[in-house]
Backbone bond lengths (Angstrom), bond angles and torsions (degrees), N, CA, C in turn:
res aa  C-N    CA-C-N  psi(-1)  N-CA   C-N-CA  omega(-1)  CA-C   N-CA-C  phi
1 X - - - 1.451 - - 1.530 108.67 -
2 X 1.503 115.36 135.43 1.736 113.36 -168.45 1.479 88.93 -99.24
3 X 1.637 129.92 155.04 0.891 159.88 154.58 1.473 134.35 -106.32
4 X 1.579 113.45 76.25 1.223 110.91 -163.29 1.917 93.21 -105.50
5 X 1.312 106.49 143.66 2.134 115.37 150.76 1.677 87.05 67.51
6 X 1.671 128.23 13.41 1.281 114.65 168.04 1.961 82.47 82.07
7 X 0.853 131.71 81.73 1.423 160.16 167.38 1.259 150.46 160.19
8 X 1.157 106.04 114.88 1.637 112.43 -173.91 0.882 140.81 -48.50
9 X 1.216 151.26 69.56 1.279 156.43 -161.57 1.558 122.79 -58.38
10 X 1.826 112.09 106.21 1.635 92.84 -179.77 1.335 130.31 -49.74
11 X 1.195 102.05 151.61 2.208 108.51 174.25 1.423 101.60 -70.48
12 X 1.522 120.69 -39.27 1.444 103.51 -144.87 1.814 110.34 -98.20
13 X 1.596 95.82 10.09 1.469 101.56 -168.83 2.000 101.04 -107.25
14 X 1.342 125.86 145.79 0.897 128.10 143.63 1.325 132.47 -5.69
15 X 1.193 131.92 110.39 1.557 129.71 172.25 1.416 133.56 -28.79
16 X 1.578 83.80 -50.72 1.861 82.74 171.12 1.271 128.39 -93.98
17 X 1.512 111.41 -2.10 1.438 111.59 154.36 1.281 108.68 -71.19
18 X 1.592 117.13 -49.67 1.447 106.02 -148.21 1.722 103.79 -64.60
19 X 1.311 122.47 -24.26 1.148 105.99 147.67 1.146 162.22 -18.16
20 X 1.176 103.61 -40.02 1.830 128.74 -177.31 1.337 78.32 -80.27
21 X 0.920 145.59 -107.28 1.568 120.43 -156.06 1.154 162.51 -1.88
22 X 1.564 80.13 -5.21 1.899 103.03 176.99 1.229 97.43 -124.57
23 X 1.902 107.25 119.51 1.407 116.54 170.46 1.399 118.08 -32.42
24 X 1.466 105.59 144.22 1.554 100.59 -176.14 1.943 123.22 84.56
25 X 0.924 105.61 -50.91 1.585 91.28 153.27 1.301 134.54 -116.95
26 X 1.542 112.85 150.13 1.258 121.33 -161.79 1.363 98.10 -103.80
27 X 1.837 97.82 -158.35 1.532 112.28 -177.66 1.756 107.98 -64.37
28 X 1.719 111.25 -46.77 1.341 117.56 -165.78 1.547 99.66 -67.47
29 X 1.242 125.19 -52.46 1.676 125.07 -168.85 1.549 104.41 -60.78
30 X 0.994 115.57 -32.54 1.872 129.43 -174.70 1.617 91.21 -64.14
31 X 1.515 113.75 -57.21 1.453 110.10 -172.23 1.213 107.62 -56.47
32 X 1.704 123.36 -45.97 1.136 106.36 177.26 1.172 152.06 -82.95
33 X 1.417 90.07 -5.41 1.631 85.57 166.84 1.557 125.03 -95.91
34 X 1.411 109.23 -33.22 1.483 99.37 158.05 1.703 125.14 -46.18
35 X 1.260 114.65 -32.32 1.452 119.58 159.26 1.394 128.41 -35.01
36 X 1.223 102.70 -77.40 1.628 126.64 152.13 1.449 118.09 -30.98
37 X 1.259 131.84 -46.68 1.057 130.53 -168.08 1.934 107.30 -102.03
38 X 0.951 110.68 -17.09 1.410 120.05 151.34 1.811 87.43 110.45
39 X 1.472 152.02 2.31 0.806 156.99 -161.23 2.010 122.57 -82.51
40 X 1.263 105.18 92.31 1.374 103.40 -174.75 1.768 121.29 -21.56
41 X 0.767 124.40 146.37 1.550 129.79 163.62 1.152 109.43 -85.18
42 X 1.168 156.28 -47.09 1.122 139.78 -166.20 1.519 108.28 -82.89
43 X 1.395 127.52 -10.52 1.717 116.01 -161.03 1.953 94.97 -75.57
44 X 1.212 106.10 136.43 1.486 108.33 155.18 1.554 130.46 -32.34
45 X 1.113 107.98 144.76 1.727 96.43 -176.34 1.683 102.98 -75.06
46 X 1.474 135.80 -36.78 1.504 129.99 176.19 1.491 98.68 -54.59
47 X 1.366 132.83 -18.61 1.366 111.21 -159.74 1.678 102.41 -116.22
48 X 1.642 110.79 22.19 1.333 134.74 145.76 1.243 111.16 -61.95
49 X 1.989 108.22 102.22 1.576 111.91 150.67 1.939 126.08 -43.72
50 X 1.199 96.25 152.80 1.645 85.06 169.89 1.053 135.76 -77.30
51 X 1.694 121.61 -11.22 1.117 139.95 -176.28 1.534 97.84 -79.96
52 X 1.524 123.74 -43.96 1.360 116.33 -179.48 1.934 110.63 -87.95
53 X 1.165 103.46 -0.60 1.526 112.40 177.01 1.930 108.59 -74.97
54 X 1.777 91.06 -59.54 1.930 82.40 154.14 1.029 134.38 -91.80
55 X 1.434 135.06 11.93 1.514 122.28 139.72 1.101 113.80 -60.11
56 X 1.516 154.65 -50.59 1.214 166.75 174.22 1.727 106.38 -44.41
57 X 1.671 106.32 -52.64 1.630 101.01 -177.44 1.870 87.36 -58.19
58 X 1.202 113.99 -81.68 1.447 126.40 -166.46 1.248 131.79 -28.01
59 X 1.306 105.54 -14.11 2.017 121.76 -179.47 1.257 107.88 -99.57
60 X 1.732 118.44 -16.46 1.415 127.03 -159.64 1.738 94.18 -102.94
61 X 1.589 107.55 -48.15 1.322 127.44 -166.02 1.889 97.55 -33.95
62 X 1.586 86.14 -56.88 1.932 121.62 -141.58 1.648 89.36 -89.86
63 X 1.091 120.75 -53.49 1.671 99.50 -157.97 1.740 98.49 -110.43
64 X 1.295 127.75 -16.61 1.557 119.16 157.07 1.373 144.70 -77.72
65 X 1.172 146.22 124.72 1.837 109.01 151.96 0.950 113.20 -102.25
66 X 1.238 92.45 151.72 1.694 111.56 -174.49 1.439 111.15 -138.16
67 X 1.403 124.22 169.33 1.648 116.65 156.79 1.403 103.77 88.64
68 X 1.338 106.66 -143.96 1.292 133.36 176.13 2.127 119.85 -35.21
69 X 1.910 84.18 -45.73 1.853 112.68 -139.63 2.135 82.33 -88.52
70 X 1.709 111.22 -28.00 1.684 110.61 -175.84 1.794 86.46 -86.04
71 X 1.061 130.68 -47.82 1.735 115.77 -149.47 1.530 80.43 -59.72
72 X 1.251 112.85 -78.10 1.736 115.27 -170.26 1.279 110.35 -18.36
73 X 1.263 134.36 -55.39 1.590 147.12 -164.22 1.374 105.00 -57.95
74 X 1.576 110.36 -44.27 1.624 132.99 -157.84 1.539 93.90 -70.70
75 X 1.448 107.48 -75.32 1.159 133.17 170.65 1.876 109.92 -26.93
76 X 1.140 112.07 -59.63 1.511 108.06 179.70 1.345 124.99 -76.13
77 X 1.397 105.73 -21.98 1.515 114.68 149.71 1.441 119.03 -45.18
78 X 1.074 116.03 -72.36 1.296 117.23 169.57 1.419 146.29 -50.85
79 X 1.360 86.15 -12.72 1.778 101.87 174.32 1.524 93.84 -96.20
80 X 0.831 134.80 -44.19 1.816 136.96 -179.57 1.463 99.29 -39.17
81 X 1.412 109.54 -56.64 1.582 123.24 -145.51 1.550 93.24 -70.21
82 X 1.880 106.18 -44.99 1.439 97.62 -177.61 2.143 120.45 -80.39
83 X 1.366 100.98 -23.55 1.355 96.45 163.19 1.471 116.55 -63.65
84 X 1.036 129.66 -23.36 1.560 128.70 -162.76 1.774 97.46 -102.58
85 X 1.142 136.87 -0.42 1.065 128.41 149.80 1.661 112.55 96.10
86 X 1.256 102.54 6.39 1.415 103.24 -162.18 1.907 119.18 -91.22
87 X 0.862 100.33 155.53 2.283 93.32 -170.06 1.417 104.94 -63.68
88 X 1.427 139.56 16.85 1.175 105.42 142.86 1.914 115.47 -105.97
89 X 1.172 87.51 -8.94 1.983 105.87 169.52 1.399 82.97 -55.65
90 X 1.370 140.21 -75.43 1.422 128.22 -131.01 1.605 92.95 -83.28
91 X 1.468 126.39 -26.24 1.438 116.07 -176.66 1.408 117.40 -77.39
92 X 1.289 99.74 -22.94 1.792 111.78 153.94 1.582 117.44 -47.34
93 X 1.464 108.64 -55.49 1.430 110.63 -175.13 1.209 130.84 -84.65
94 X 1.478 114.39 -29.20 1.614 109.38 148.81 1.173 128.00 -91.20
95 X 1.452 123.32 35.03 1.139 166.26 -159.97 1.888 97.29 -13.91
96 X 1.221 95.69 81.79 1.570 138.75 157.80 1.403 122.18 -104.26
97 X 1.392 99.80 155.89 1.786 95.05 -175.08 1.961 116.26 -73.37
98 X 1.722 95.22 145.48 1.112 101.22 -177.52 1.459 153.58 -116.74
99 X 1.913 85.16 25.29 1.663 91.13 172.04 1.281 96.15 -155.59
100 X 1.642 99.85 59.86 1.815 109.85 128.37 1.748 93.85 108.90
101 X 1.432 120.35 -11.77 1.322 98.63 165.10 1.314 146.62 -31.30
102 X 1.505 130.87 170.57 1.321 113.25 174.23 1.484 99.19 -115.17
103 X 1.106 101.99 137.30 1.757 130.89 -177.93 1.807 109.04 -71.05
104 X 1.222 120.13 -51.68 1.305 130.21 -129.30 1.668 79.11 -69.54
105 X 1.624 148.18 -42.42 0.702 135.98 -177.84 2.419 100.34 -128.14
106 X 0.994 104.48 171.92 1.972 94.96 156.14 1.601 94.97 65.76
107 X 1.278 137.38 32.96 1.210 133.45 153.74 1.651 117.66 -111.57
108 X 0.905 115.41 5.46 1.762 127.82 178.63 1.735 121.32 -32.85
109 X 1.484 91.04 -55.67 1.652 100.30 177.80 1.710 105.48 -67.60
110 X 1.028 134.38 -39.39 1.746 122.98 -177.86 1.452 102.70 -86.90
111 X 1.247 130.67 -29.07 1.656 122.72 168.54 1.133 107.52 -63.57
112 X 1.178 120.73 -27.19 1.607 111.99 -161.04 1.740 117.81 60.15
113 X 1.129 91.13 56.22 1.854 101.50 -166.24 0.919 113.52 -1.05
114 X 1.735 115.14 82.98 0.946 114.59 167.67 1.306 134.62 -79.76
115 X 1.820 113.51 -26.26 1.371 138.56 -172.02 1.685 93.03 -86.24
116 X 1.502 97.15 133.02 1.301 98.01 156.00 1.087 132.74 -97.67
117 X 1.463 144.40 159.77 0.822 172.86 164.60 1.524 128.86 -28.24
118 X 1.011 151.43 40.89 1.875 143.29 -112.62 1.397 92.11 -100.49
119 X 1.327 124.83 152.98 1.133 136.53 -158.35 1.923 91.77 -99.52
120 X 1.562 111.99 -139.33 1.822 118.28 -167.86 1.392 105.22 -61.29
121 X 1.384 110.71 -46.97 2.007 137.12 -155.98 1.595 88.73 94.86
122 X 1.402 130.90 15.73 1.393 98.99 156.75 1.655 122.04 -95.60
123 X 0.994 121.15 166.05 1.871 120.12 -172.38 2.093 92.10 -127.13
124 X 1.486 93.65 123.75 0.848 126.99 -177.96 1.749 110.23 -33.07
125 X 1.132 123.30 117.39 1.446 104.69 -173.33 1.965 123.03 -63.78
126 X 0.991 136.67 149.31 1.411 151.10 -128.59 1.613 76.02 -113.18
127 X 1.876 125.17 127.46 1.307 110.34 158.82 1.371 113.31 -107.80
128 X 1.391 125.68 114.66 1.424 136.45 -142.19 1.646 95.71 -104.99
């Protein structure tokens, strides 16, 4: 089992998938660096030598962040944006969408539905 950025990488999946598993790289960065490093895409990750297991930690270590070293980055981004006062800081904080969606309906997933939903405005008639 390879251990790259403090993550486990499945055996039974593809290399450049099993990649995607580590915050921060995707399908395209996976391609490329196995590229770079001359490392088939299709071989299984168990059927990763160790010699190409630490080239792989060492290319990721040195020229990516990932993990821990991108959330932090993300994260302080975002505190900048909202200390500095600027409209996507404030769409951060009333935590609305923040690059330019339209609200009036299709914002659900960043509200966290919060608004409900109101039915006719009629109230059920009373049988007296």
């Amino acid at each position: 089992m390879i251990r790259i950025a403090g993550i486990n990488l499945p055996d039974e999946k593809r290399i450049e998938i099993a990649l995607t598993y580590i915050y921060g790289i995707g399908p395209s960065t996976s391609r490329k660096i196995l590229e770079a490093l001359g490392i088939d895409l299709g071989t299984k990750a168990k059927d990763i030598s160790d010699e190409d297991a630490n080239k792989l930690r060492n290319e990721i270590e040195k020229k990516h962040k990932v993990e821990g070293e991108l959330k932090h980055e993300v994260k302080s981004n975002i505190k900048r944006l909202k200390e500095v006062g600027s409209y996507r800081g404030s769409r951060h904080i009333k935590g609305l969408p923040v690059h330019g969606q339209r609200t009036k309906t299709n914002s659900r997933t960043v509200r966290g539905n919060v608004r409900k939903t109101m039915g006719s405005g009629r109230r059920a008639e009373s049988k007296t």
